[in-house]
Structure formats: structure tokens, C-alpha cells
N, C-alpha and C positions, 0 to 999 in steps of 0.2 A: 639625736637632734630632732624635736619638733617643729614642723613646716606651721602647722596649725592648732590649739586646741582643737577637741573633740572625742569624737566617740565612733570607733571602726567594727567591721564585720568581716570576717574570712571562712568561708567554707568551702568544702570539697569532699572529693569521693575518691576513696585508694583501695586500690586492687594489691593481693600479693598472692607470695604460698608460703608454705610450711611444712616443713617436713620432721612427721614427728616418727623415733625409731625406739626399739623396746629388744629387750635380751633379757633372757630366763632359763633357768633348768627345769627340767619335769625327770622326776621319777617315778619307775614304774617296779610294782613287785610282782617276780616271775618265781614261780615255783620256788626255790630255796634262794634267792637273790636279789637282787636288786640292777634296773638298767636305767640310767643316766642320758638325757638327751637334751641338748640346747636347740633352744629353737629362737630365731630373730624374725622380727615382724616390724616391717616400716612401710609408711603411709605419706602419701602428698596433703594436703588440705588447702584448697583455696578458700583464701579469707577475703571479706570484703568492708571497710570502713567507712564512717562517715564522719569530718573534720568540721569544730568547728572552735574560732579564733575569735575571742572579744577582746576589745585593747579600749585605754581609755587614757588620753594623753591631757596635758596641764599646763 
């Protein structure tokens, strides 16, 4: 429902995090063989945004 025509603005500013995770094998050659190891590696990441809203009513 429009109250009015016109023409609006909305902005703002978001903070959050992120967590991004990661899994992999590594091999390694040992003398007549081969050795196998998984290794996992995860991270926080804080993000930060900037919002913004144009609207245009009729």
C-alpha cells in the first residue's frame, strides 16, 4: 500500500562472520612408499557491509 507518492532512501551498516573450513590429502614419497595425511584448516572472517535501499513509489 502507498501512503504517498515519492521517492525513499535506506541505508545502513552490517557487521557479521564467516566461517570458512577446507579438507585435503597430502602425499608424501618416503623411500619405497608412499604416506598419506589429511589435514583440516578453518578460519573465522569478520565481514563488514554497507546497505543501501532506493524505492520509488506511484
Amino acid at each position: 500500500m502507498v501512503l504517498e507518492p515519492g521517492f525513499s532512501v535506506q541505508g545502513g551498516v552490517g557487521l557479521g562472520a564467516r566461517r570458512s573450513a577446507v579438507a585435503y590429502d597430502t602425499f608424501t614419497l618416503l623411500g619405497g612408499g608412499t604416506q598419506s595425511q589429511r589435514v583440516h584448516q578453518s578460519s573465522w572472517i569478520l565481514t563488514q557491509r554497507l546497505v543501501l535501499n532506493l524505492g520509488l513509489a506511484f
